[in-house]
C-alpha positions as CSV (number, residue, x, y, z in Angstrom):
1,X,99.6,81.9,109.2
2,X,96.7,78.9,109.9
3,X,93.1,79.8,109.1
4,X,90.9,80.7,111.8
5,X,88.2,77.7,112.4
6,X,85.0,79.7,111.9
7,X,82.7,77.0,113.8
8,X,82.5,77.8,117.0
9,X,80.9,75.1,119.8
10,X,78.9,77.8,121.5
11,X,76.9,78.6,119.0
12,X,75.1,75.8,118.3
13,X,72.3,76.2,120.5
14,X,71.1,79.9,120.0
15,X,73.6,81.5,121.7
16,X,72.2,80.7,125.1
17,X,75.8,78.6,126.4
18,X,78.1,81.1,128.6
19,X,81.0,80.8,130.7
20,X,80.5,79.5,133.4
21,X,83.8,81.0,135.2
22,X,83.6,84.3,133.7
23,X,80.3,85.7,133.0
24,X,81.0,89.1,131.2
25,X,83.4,87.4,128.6
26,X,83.0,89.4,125.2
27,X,85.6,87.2,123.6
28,X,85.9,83.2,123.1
29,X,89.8,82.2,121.9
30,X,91.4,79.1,120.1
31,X,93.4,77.2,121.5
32,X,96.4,76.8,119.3
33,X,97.1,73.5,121.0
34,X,93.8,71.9,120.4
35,X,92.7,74.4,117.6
36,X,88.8,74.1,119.7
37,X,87.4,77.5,121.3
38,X,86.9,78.4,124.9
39,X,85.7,81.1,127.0
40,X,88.5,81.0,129.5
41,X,91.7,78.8,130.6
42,X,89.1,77.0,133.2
43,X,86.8,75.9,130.4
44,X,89.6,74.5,128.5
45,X,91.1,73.0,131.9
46,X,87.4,71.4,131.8
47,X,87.4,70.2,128.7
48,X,90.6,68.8,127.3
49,X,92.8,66.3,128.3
50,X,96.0,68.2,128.2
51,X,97.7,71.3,129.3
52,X,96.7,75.0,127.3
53,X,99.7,76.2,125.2
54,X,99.7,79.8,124.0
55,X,101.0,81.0,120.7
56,X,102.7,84.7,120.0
57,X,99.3,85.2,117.3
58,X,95.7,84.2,119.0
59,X,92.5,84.1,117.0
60,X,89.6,85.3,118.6
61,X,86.1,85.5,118.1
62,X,83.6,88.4,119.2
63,X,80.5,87.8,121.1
64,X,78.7,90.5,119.9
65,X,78.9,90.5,116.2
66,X,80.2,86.5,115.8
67,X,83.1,87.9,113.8
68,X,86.3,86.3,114.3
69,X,89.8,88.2,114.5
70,X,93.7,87.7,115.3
71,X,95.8,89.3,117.5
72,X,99.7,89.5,118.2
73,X,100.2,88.8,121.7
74,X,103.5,89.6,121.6
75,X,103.3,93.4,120.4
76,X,99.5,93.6,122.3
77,X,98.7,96.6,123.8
78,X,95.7,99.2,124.3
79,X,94.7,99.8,120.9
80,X,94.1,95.7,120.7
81,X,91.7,95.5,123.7
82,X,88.5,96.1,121.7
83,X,87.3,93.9,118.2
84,X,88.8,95.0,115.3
85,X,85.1,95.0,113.7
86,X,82.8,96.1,115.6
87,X,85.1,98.2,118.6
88,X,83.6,96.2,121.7
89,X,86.0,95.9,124.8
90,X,87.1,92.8,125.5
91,X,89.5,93.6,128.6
92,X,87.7,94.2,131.5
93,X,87.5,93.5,135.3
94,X,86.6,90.0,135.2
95,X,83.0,89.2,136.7
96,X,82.8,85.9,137.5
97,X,80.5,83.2,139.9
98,X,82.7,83.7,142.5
99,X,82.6,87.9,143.2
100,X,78.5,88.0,141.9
């Protein structure tokens, strides 16, 4: 199992950068390809310079108390929609520019 990268390019600036595709995210992911985080496929689209590639274990990190986590994607059901450490939902209807 890699380590989870616990810098995380949205948090420089005081927490103030968002998606800009999906405003209610509650979770930013790592891309196992690239091993750099994003708010959704789009922003890495954006960003990088090749395709996304998924991986069966994701790491994630929680908006709301900035820790990070892991999750199987292969086993993932309803008990691994919320952060293991401080229970937020992170799957929900997506909210984004487009449907404001």
């Amino acid at each position: 199992m890699s380590s989870i990268v616990r810098w995380h390019p949205l948090r420089q600036t005081n927490n103030s950068i968002m998606c800009k595709h999906i405003t209610n995210a509650q979770v930013s992911f790592q891309a196992p390809c690239c091993k750099r985080w994003f708010d959704c496929s789009e922003c890495h689209f954006e960003m990088s310079s090749h395709r996304q590639q998924w991986a069966a274990e994701m790491a994630f990190l929680c908006k709301q108390c900035s820790k990070p986590f892991r999750k199987d994607m292969v086993t993932f059901d309803e008990e691994d929609e919320s952060c293991p450490h401080c229970t937020i939902g992170f799957i929900q209807p997506v909210i984004s520019v487009n449907n404001l």
